[in-house]
C-alpha positions in Angstrom: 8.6 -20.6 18.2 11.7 -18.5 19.8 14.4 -20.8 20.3 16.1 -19.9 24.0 19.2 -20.6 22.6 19.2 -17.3 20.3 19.2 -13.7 21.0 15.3 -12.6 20.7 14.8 -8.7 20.1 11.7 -6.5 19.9 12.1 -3.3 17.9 10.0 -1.0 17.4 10.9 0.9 14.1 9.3 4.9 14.1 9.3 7.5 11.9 12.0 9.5 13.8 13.9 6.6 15.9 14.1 3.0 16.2 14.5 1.0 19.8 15.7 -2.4 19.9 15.2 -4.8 23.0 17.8 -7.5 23.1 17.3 -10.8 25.2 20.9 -12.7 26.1 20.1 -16.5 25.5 22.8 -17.1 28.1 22.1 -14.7 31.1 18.6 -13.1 30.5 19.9 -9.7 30.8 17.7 -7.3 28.6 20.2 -4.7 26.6 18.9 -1.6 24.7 19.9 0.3 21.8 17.9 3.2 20.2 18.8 5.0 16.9 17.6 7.0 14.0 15.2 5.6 11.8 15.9 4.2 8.5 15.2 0.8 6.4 18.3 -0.8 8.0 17.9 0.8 11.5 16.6 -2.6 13.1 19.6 -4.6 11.8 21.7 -1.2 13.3 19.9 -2.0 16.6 20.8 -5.7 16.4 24.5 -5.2 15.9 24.7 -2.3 18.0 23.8 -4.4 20.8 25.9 -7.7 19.5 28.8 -5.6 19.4 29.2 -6.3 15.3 30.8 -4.1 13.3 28.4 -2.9 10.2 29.1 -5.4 8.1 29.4 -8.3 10.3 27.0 -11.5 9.6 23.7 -11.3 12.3 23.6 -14.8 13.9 20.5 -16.5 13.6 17.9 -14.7 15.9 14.1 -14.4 16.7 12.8 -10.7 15.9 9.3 -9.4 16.7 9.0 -5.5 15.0 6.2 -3.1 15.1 6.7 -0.9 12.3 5.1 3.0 11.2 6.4 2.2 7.7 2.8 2.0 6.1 1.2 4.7 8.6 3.7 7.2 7.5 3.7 6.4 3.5 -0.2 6.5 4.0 0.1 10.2 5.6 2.7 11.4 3.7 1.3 9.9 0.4 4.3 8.5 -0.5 3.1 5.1 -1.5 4.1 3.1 -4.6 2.5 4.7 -7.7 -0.9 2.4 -8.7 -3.4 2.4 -11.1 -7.0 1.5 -10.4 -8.5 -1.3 -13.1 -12.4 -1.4 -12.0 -15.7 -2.6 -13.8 -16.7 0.1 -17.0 -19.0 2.7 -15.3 -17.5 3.0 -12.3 -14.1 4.5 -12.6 -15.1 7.8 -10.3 -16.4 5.0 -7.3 -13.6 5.4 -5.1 -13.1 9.1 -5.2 -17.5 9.7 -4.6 -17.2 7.6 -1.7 -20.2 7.6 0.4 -20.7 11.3 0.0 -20.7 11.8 4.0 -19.4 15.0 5.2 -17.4 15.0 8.5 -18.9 18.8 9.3 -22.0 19.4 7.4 -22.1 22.9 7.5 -19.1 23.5 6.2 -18.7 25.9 3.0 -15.7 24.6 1.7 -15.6 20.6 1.3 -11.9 19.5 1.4 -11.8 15.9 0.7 -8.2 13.7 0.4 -6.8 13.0 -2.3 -7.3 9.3 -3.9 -4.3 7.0 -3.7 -4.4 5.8 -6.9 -2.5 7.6 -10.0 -4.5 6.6 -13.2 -8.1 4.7 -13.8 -8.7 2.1 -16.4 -12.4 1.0 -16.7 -12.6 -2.8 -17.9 -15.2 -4.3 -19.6 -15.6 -7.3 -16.6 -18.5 -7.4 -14.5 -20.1 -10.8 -13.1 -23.4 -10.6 -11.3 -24.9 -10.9 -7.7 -24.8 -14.8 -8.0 -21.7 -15.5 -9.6 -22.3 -15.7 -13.3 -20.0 -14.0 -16.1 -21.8 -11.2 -17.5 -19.2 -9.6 -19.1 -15.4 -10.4 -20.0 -12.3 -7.7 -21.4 -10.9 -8.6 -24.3 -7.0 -9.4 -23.7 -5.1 -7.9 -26.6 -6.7 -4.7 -25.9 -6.2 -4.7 -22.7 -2.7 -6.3 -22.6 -2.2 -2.6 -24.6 -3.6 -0.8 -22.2 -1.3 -1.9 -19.5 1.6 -1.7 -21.2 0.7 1.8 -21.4 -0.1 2.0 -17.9 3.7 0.3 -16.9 5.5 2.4 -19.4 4.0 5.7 -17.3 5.7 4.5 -14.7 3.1 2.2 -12.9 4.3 -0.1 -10.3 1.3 -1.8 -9.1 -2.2 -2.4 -9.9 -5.5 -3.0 -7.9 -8.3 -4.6 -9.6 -11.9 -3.8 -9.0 -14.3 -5.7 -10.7 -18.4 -5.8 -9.7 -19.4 -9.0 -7.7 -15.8 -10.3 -7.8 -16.5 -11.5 -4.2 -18.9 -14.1 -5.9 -16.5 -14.8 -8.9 -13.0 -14.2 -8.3 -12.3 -15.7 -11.8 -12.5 -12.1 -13.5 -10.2 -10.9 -11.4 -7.6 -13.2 -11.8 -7.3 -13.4 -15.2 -7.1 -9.7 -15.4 -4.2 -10.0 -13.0 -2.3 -12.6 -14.9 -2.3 -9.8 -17.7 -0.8 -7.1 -15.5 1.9 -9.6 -14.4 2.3 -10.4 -18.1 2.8 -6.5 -18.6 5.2 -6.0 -15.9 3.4 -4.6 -12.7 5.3 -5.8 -9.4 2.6 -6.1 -7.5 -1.3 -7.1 -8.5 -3.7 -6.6 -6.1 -7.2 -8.4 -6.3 -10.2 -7.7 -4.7 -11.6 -10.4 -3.7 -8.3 -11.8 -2.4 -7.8 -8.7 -0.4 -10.7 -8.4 1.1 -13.7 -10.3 0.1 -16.8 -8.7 1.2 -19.8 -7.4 -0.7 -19.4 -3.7 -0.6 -17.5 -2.9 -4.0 -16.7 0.8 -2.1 -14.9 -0.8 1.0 -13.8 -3.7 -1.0 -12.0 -1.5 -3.5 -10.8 1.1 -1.0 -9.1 -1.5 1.2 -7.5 -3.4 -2.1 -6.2 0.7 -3.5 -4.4 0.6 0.3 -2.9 -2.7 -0.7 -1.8 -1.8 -4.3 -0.1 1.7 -2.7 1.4 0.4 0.3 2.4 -3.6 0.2 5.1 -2.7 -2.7 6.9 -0.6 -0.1 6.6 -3.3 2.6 8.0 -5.7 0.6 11.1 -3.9 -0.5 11.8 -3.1 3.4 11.3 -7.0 4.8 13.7 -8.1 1.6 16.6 -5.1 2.9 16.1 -7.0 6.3 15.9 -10.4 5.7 19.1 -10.4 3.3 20.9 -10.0 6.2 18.6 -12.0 8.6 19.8 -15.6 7.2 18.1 -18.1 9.6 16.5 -15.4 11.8 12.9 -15.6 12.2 11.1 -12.2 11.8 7.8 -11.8 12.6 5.7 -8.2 12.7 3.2 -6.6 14.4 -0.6 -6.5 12.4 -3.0 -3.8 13.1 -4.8 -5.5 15.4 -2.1 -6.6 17.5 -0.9 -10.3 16.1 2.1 -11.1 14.7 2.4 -12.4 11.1 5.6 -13.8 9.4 7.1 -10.9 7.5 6.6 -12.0 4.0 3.1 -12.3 4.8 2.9 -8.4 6.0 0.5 -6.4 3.7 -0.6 -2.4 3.8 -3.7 -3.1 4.8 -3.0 -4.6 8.1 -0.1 -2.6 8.2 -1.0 1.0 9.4 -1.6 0.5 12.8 1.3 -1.8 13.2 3.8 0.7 14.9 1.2 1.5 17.4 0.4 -1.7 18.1 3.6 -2.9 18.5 4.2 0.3 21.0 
């Protein structure tokens, strides 16, 4: 809840500027600032408006951002560098996709480019009803990730068949990519737990490529947000605490917030 006795502000944050909305808690008056885009442009906006000087403490406020963070990593593929860990047998899932073509006749098929950097096939599978049919073996794949982190990995989505049933797989893989290093582990059936391994694994590769990136930019704003509640703008249009902001409801935020 905004308190009335703080400044509120809504900013939206765009790829090429930034504008800030600033509510006096003492008059009402509505002030505006607008400036270029950057990972500290809201706080800019903020003090611009206070009258701070650029390193001067933000009093406590209440901020509600839109944000084309994600949408423009997501275009530009500049997302954090993942690697894909999926059931044995299906490492080339993902990139087949459903094999529609957007304009059948065409002669030359150019399809996008897959967001992850490297595949690792694990031996983890459970069936249609739940049950374990088949379960890695850690020491080798402990290796395997360590290899994986040394390359430069920062992030991981795991993949496994039926995880939506039995998430258990999935997490004990992910304990061993935290073990190994990885800053962010994405898991399936956490991210989205539905039955289509395609859509499920797409939507948990958007996770694993974009949330890294979102959580670097709320942790530049919040260290200089003590006390401030900031809340952003969700694809489809509600607001979530910021440490609670993932890629994949991320990509339509800026628009959604406009």
């Amino acid at each position: 809840m905004a308190s009335p006795a703080r400044w509120q502000f809504w900013i939206d944050r765009g790829g090429t500027f930034t504008d800030c909305l600033g509510r006096d808690p003492a008059s009402g008056a509505i002030h505006v600032a607008k400036v270029l885009s950057s990972d500290r442009a809201p706080l800019i906006g903020i003090r611009e408006i206070l009258g701070l000087r650029d390193d001067a403490p933000i009093p406590a406020c209440d901020i509600r951002m839109g944000t084309t963070i994600a949408t423009n990593a997501l275009l530009e593929r500049k997302g954090a560098p993942c690697a894909l860990l999926i059931t044995s047998g299906f490492r080339d899932l993902l990139e087949i996709g459903t094999q529609a073509r957007p304009d059948i006749f065409a002669l030359e098929i150019q399809k996008l480019e897959v967001l992850y950097r490297e595949v690792l096939e694990v031996d983890a599978r459970a069936g249609p009803s739940g049950e374990i049919l088949a379960r890695p073996d850690p020491a080798a794949l402990s290796a395997e990730l360590a290899r994986l982190r040394r390359a430069g990995l920062r992030s991981v989505a795991v993949v496994v068949l039926h995880a939506y049933r039995a998430g258990q797989l999935e997490r004990e893989i992910g304990e061993l990519a935290a073990a190994a290093g990885f800053e962010h582990v994405a898991l399936s059936h956490e991210v989205a737990a539905e039955i289509g391994v395609l859509g499920r694994g797409d939507t948990t590769c958007v996770d694993a490529y974009l949330t890294p990136l979102i959580r670097d930019y709320v942790a530049t704003l919040l260290a200089e947000l003590p006390g401030s509640s900031l809340r952003i703008m969700q694809s489809g249009g509600g607001l979530t605490d910021a440490q609670r902001f993932r890629g994949p409801h991320a990509i339509l935020s800026g628009p959604a917030g406009g």
